[in-house]
C-alpha positions in Angstrom: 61.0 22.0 -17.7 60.3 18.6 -19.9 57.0 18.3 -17.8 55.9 22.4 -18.3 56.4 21.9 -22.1 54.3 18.8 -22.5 51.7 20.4 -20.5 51.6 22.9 -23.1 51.9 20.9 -25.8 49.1 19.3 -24.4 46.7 21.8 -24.3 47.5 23.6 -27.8 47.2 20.4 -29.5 44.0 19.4 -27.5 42.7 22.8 -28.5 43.3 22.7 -31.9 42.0 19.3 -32.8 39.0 20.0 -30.2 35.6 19.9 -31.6 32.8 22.1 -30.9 32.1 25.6 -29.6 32.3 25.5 -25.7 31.3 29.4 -25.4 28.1 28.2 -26.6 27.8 25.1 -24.0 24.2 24.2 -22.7 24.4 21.6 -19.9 21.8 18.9 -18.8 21.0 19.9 -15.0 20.2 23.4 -16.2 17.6 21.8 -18.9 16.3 19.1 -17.3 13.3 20.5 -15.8 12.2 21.4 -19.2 12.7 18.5 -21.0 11.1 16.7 -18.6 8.0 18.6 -19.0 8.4 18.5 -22.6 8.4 15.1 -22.9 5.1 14.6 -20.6 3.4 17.0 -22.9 4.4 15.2 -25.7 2.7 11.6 -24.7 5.7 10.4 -23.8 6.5 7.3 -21.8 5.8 8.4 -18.2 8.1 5.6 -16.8 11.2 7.3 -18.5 13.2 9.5 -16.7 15.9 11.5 -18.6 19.5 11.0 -17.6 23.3 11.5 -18.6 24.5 9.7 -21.1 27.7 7.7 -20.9 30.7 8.8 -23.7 30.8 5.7 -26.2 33.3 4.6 -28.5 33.0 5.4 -32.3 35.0 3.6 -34.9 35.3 6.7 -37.0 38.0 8.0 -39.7 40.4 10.3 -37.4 42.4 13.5 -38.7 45.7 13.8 -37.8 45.2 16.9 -35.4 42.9 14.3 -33.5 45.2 11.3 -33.3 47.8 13.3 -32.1 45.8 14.6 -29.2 44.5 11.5 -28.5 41.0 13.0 -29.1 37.8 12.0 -31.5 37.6 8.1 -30.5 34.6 8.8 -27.4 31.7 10.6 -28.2 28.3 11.6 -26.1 25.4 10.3 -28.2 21.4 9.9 -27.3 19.4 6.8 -26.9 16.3 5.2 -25.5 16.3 2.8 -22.8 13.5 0.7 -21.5 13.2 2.9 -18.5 15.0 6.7 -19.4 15.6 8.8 -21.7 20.0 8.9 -22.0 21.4 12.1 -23.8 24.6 14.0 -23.5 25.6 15.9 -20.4 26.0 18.9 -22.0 25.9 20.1 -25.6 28.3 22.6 -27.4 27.9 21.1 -31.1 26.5 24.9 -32.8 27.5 28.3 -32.2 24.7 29.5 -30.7 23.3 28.4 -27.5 19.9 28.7 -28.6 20.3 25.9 -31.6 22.1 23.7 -28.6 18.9 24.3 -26.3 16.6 23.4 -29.5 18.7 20.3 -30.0 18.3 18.9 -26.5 14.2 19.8 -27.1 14.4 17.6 -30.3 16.3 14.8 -28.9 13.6 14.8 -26.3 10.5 15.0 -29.5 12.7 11.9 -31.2 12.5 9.9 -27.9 8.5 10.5 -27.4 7.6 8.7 -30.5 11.3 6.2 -30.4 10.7 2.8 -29.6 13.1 1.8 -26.2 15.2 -0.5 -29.5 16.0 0.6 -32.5 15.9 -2.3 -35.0 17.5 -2.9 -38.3 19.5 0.0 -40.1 19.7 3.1 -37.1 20.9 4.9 -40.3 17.2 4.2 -42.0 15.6 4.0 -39.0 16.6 7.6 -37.7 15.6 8.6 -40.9 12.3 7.3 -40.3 12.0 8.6 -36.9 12.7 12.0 -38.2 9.0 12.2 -40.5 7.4 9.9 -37.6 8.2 13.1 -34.9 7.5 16.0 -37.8 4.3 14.3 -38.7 3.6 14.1 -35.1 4.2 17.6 -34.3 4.4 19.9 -37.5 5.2 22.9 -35.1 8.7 21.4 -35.2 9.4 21.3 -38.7 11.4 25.0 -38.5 13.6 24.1 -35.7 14.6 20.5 -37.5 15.8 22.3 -40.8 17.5 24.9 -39.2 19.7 22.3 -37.1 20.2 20.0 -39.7 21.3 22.7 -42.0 23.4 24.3 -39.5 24.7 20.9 -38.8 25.5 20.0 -42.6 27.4 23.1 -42.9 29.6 22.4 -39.7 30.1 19.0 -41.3 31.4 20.4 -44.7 33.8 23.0 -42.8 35.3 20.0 -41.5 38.5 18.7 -42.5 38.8 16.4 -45.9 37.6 13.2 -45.7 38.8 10.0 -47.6 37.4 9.1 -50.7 35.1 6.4 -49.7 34.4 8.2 -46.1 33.7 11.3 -48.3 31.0 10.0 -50.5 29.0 7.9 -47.7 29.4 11.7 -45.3 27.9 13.2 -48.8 25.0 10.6 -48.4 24.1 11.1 -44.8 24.3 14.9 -44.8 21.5 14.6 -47.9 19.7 12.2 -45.3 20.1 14.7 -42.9 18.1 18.1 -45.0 15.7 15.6 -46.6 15.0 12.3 -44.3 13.8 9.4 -46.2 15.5 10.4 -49.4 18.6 7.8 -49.1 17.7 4.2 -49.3 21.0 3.2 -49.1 24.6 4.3 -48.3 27.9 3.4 -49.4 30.2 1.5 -48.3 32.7 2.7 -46.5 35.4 1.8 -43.4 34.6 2.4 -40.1 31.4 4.2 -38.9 30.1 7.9 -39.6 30.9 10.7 -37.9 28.5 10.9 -34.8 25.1 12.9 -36.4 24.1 14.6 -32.6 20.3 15.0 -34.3 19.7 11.3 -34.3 18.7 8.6 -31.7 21.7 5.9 -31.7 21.0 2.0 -30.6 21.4 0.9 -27.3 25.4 0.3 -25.9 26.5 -3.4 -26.3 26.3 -5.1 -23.5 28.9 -6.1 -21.5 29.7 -10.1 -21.9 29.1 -12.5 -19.4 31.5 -14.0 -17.1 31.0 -16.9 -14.5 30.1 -15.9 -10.9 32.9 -15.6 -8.6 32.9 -16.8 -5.0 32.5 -13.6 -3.7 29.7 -12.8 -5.6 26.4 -14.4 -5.4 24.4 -12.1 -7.8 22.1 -10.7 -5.4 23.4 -7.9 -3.2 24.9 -5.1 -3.9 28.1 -3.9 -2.6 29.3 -0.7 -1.1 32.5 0.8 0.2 34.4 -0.1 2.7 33.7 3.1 4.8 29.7 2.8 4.3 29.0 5.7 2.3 27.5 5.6 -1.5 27.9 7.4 -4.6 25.4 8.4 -7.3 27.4 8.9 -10.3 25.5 11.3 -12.8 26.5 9.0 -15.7 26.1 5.4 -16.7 29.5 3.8 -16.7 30.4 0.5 -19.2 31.8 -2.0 -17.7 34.0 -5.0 -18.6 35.5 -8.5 -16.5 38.4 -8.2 -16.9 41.3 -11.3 -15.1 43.4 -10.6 -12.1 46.4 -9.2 -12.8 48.2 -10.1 -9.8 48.7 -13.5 -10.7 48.1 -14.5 -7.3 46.6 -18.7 -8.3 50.0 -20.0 -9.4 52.4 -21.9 -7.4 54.5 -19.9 -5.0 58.0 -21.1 -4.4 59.8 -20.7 -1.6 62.6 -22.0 0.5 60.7 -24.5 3.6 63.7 -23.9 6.1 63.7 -20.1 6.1 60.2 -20.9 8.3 61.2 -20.6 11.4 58.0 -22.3 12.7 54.6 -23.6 11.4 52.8 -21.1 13.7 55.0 -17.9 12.7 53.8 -18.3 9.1 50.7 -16.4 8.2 49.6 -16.6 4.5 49.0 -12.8 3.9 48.4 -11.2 0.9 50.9 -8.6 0.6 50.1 -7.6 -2.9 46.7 -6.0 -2.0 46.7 -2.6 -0.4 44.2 -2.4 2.3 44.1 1.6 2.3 41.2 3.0 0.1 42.3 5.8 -2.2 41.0 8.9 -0.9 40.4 10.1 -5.3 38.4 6.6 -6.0 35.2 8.2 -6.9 37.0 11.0 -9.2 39.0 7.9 -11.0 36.0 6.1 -11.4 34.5 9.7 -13.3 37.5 10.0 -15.8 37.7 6.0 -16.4 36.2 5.3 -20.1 35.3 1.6 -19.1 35.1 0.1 -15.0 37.1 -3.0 -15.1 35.4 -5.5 -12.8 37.8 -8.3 -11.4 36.8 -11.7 -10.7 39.6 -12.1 -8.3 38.3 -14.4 -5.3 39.6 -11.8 -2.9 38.7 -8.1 -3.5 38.2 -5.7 -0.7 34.2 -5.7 -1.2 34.5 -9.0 -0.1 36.2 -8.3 3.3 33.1 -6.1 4.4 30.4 -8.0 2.6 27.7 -9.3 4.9 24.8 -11.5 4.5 21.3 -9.5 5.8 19.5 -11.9 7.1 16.4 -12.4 9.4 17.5 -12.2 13.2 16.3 -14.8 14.9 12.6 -15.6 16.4 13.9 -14.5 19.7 15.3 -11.6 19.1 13.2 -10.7 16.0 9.7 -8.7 16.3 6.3 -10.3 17.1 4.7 -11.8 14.2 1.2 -11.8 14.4 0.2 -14.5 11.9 1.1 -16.3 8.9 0.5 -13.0 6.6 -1.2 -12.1 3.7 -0.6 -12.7 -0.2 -0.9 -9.6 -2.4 0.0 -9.3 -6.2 2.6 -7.9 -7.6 2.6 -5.8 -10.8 5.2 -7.1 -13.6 4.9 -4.3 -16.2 7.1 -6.0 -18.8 4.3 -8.4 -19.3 2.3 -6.3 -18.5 0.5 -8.3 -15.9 -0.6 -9.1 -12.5 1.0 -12.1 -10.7 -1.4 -12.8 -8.7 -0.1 -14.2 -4.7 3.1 -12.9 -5.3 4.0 -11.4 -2.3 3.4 -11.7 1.8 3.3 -9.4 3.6 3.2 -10.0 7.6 2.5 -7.8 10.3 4.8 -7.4 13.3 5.2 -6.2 16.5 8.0 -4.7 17.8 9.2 -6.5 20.4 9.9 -5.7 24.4 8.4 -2.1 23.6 6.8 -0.7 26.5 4.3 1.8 27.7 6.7 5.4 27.4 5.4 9.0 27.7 5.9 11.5 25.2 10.0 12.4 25.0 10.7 15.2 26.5 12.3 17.1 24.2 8.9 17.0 22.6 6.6 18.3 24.7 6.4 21.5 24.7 5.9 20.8 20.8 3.4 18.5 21.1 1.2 21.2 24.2 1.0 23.9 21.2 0.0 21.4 18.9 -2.8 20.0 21.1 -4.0 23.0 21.6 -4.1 23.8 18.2 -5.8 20.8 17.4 -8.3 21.0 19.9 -9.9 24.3 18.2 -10.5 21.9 15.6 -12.6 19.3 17.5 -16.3 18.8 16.1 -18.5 21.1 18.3 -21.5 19.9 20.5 -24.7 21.3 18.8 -28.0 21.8 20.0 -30.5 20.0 17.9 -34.7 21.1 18.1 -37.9 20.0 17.3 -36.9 16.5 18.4 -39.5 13.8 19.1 -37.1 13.4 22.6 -34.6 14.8 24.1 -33.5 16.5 27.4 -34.8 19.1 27.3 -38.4 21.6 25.9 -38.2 23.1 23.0 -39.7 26.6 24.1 -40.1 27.5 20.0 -41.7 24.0 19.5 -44.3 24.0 22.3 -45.0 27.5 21.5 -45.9 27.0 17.7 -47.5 23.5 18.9 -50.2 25.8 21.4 -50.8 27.9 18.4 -51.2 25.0 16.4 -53.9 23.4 18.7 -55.8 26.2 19.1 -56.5 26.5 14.9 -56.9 22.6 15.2 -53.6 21.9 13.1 -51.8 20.2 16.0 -50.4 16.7 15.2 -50.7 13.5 17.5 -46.8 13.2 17.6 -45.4 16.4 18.1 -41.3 17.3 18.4 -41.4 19.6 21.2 -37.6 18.5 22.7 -34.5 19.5 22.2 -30.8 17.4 22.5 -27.4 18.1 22.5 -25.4 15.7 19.8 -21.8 16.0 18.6 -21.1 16.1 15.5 -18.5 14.3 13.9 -16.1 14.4 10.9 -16.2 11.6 8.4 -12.5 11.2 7.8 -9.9 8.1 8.1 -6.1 8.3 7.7 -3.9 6.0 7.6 -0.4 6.8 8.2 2.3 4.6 6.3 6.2 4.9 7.4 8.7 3.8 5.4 10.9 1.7 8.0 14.2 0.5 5.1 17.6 0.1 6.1 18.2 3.6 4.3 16.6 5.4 7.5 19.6 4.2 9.5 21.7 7.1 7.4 22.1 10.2 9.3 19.8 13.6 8.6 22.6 16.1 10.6 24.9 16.0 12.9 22.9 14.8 15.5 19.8 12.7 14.3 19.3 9.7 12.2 16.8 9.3 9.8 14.6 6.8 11.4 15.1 9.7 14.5 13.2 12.0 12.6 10.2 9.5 11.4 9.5 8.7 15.3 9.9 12.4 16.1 7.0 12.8 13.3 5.0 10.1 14.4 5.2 11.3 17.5 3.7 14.8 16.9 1.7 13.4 13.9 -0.4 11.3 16.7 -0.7 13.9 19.4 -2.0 16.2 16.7 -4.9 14.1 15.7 -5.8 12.8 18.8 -6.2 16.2 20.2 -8.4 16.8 16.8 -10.1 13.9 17.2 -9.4 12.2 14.0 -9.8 8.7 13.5 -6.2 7.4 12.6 -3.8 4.7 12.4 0.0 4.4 12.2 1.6 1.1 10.4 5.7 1.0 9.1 7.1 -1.3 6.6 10.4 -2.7 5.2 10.8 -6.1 2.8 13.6 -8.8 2.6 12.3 -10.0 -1.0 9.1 -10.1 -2.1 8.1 -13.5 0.3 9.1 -11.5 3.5 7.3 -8.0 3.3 7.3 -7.0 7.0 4.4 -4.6 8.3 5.2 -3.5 11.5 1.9 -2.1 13.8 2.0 1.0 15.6 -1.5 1.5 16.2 -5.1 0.2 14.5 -8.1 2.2 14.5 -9.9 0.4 17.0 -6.4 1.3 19.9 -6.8 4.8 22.1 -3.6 7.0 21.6 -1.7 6.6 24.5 1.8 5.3 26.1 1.6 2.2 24.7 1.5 3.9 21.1 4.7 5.9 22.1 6.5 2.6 23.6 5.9 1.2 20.4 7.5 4.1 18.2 10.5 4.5 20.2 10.9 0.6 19.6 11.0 1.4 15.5 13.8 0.2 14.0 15.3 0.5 10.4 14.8 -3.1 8.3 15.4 -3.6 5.1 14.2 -2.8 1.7 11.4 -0.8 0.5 9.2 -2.7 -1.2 6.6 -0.4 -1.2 3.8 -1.7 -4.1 2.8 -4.8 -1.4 2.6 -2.4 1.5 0.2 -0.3 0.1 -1.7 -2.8 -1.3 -1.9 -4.0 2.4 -2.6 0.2 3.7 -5.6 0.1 0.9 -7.4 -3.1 2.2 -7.8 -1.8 6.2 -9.0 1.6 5.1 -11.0 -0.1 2.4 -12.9 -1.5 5.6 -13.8 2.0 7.0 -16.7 3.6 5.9 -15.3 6.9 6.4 -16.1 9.5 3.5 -12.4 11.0 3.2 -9.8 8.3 3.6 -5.9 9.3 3.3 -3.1 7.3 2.9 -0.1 9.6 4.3 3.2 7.5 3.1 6.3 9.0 4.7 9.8 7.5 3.0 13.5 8.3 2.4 13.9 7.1 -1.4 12.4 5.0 -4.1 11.0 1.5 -4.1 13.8 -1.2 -4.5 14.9 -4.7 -3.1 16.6 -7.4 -3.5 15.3 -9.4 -6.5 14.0 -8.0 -9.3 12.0 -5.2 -7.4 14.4 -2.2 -8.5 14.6 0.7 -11.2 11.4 0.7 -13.2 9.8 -2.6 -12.4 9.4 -1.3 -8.7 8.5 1.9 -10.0 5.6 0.4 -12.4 4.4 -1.9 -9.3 4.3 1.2 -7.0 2.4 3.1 -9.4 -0.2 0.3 -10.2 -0.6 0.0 -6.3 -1.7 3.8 -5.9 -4.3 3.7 -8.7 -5.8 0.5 -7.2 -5.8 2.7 -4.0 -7.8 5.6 -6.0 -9.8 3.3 -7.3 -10.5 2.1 -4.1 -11.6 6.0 -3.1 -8.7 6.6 -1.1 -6.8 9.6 -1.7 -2.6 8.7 -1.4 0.0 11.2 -0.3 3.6 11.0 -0.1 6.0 13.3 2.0 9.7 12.7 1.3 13.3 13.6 2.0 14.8 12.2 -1.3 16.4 15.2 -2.5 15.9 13.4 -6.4 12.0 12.8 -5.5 11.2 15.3 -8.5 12.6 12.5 -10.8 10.0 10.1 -10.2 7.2 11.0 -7.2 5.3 12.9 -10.1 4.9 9.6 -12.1 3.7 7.4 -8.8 1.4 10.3 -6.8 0.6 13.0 -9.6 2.0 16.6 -9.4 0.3 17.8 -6.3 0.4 15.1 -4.0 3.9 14.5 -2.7 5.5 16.9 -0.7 9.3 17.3 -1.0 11.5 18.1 2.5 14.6 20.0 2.0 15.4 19.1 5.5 14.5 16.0 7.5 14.7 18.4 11.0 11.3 20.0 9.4 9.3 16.9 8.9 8.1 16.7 12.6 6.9 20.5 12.8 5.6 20.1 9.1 3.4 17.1 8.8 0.8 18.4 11.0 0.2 21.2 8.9 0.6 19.6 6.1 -2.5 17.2 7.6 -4.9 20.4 7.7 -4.0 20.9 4.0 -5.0 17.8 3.2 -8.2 17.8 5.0 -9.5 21.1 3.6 -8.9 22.6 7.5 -6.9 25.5 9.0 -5.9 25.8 12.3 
């Protein structure tokens, strides 16, 4: 009965102090796709991304409806990052769902012209910001005044304040209908009331705590049971000590041993069982409280990825190659940053085509071989293998007006002609393609199933091709694993090598294609393609994650256009939208909604590319 009550209790109270109109709720996932575009039509940073903001604490004068819900102290704000754009989840601050659509757009129109830090006063800065955007972009001088003064009048509905709090709120609501017309505000405890129409600073970061031993600062961790979550928001966390008390002398009484070896030191204060709710505590925690406690159960699974060794590794052909590496922060190239060494794969030997592919790979042939150049029959040749009856005819006539010439082309031959196209196929060979596509396949399954089909296709075409996979262990051990050069006939030793793929590491993907650009630089073909085939985003060890792999990537593919090459990207990254358009452009990635299409799809996505249909 006491436990039916408070839950009532609970959710009157919570409703009465609640804030906001939730009949009126717009959410982010719903609006994303056009603030996205928004945001790329109004010259914004094409390196940001926009994301979920985390709920942050505000210091803020509370009424009493609030503290006794235990409501009003977290709030979801906007702000600029170096590399996204971070606003609410979802938005129910005005009546209307309209004016909470128009409030995510001009959140998005703040951000294009915000720099990633705010510095000085946010209070005069926003202000500032404000006139910067509506100079920018007069069109959106309506929609600002008509949220601000919808805004200002929620404010004033709102319950009394304190003297002091009352006369700053009177300040920043004028701030609000006129920006720029407050130099100053008062003085006053605590912080405003969140303003939802301005850009706050970026969240404090967390403090620094020495390294434990079982962290070395470089890899990431993962649950015990192998599996990873992608939280939609960005949690805060904080080091906090270990509770357990587990370092301190433990007393005990030496004869109730009945022997050394009976006596095992376990730690019975841990619980080895994961709790199957983890992930949905980790949602509804306000702050993730990181232990430094020298036994945690990350550290009972964490292992150390390192090189196999030479016998058991690939073949490395030589001592590699040094490529730069992009560092968009200082907006420079480093130059012999990173190797990148080709391999072999190792014991791979000569293998047909798998059966479960052939009857695949027969119609694709065949559709293919429609597509081969056709022998043509060329006259009026100076030789040849055979006469020209049109050339030796109109050369008689000739002779008899005495227009004949000394050399005449009176043969005809038969030539083939060829297309002048290269491609150069690029497969993304990371640790990630070890995850499983169904029930039945594994990712890395799939991308040999594609290569597979991918090669029969254009050798039955005729094509001149090659087939390369990659995978990095930081940036001084970029592995680029041969599958077949342009100079090597298509064949089972090209299949042996295939079904010998296996996943590696990371992706850093900036140095392969750097490598990709300079063989096809070396062909003198007219249409050269660089088909990259991946699972996810660049990343590895070091530094080469978020937005400086992204930058490096990027700067790789327009050294490749410059080059004349023409780059392609076909993914199964169900979040590719977030970030392909940056790296390739809008129409040259192709996203797979499932990886059991990617074998049947790539070759037709290859005649798309070429201009040809089959």
């Amino acid at each position: 009965m006491e436990e039916a009550v408070g839950i009532r209790w609970h959710k009157l109270i919570t409703r009465l102090a609640g804030n906001g109109f939730p009949e009126a709720q717009v959410r982010l996932e719903d609006e994303g796709p056009r603030l996205a575009m928004v945001f790329r039509a109004l010259s914004g940073d094409p390196g940001l991304t926009i994301k979920a903001s985390t709920e942050r604490s505000i210091n803020t004068w509370r009424p009493l409806a609030h503290k006794l819900a235990g409501t009003g102290r977290r709030h979801a704000l906007a702000w600029r990052e170096a590399d996204a754009l971070r606003v609410p989840e979802s938005l129910a601050v005005f009546p209307d769902k309209t004016l909470n659509r128009d409030l995510y757009l001009w959140l998005t129109a703040m951000a294009s012209q915000a720099e990633s830090r705010v510095s000085g006063d946010w209070l005069q800065a926003n202000q500032q910001l404000v006139l910067k955007t509506l100079a920018a972009y007069p069109g959106l001088t309506a929609l600002y005044h008509s949220l601000a003064q919808c805004l200002v009048e929620i404010r004033r509905a709102r319950t009394r304040l304190p003297a002091a709090q009352a006369e700053r709120e009177a300040a920043l609501q004028v701030a609000l209908l006129t920006p720029g017309s407050r130099t100053a505000f008062p003085a006053a405890p605590g912080e405003p009331w969140p303003v939802p129409l301005w850009l706050y600073p970026l969240p404090e970061e967390p403090r620094l705590s020495p390294t434990a031993a079982n962290d070395d600062g470089k890899d990431g961790e993962s649950s015990g049971n192998g599996k990873t979550r992608q939280s939609k928001q960005r949690k805060q966390a904080r080091y906090v000590d270990d509770n357990q008390q587990r370092n301190g002398m433990m007393i005990f009484r030496l004869e109730s041993l009945f022997s050394w070896s009976e006596f095992v030191p376990v730690d019975r204060c841990q619980d080895d069982d994961d709790d199957e709710d983890t992930e949905q505590i980790a949602e509804d925690l306000d702050f993730l409280s990181l232990s430094r406690s020298p036994s945690t159960s990350a550290s009972r699974i964490k292992l150390d990825m390192d090189l196999p060794s030479a016998s058991e590794d690939d073949i490395q052909l030589n001592d590699g190659c040094l490529y730069p590496e992009w560092d968009w922060k200082k907006q420079q190239l480093k130059e012999n940053h990173c190797r990148v060494i080709p391999m072999l794969p190792r014991d791979s030997e000569p293998e047909p085509l798998p059966d479960r592919l052939q009857a695949l790979a027969r119609n694709l042939r065949q559709r293919f071989q429609g597509l081969q150049p056709q022998r043509i029959w060329e006259k009026r040749q100076a030789s040849g293998t055979l006469l020209d009856l049109d050339a030796c005819l109109h050369h008689a006539a000739d002779m008899r007006r005495g227009q004949a010439t000394s050399q005449p082309a009176l043969w005809r031959r038969e030539t083939a002609r060829h297309r002048d196209l290269s491609c150069l196929v690029l497969a993304d060979l990371s640790l990630s393609t070890e995850a499983w596509a169904d029930n039945t396949h594994q990712v890395i399954d799939v991308i040999r199933d594609s290569l597979h089909l991918l090669g029969e296709a254009l050798d039955a075409g005729q094509d001149d091709f090659a087939m390369y996979g990659f995978s990095s262990r930081r940036r001084d051990h970029v592995r680029f694993n041969l599958i077949k050069n342009f100079a090597e006939p298509w064949g089972e030793t090209i299949h042996g090598r295939i079904k010998g793929l296996k996943p590696g590491y990371y992706t850093r993907m900036g140095a392969a294609i750097r490598q990709a650009t300079d063989i096809l630089r070396d062909k003198p073909a007219e249409q050269r393609l660089l088909l990259l085939l991946t699972d996810g985003k660049p990343n590895d060890l070091d530094v080469y994650e978020g937005r400086y792999g992204m930058e490096d990537t990027r700067h790789a593919l327009l050294e490749a256009r410059q080059a004349g090459i023409q780059p392609f990207c076909v993914t199964i990254d169900q979040k590719a939208a977030d970030y392909l358009p940056y790296l390739f452009g809008q129409q040259r990635y192709q996203l797979i909604r499932q990886a059991s299409e990617l074998p049947g799809l790539l070759p037709k996505l290859y005649l798309l590319l070429t201009g040809r249909t089959a």
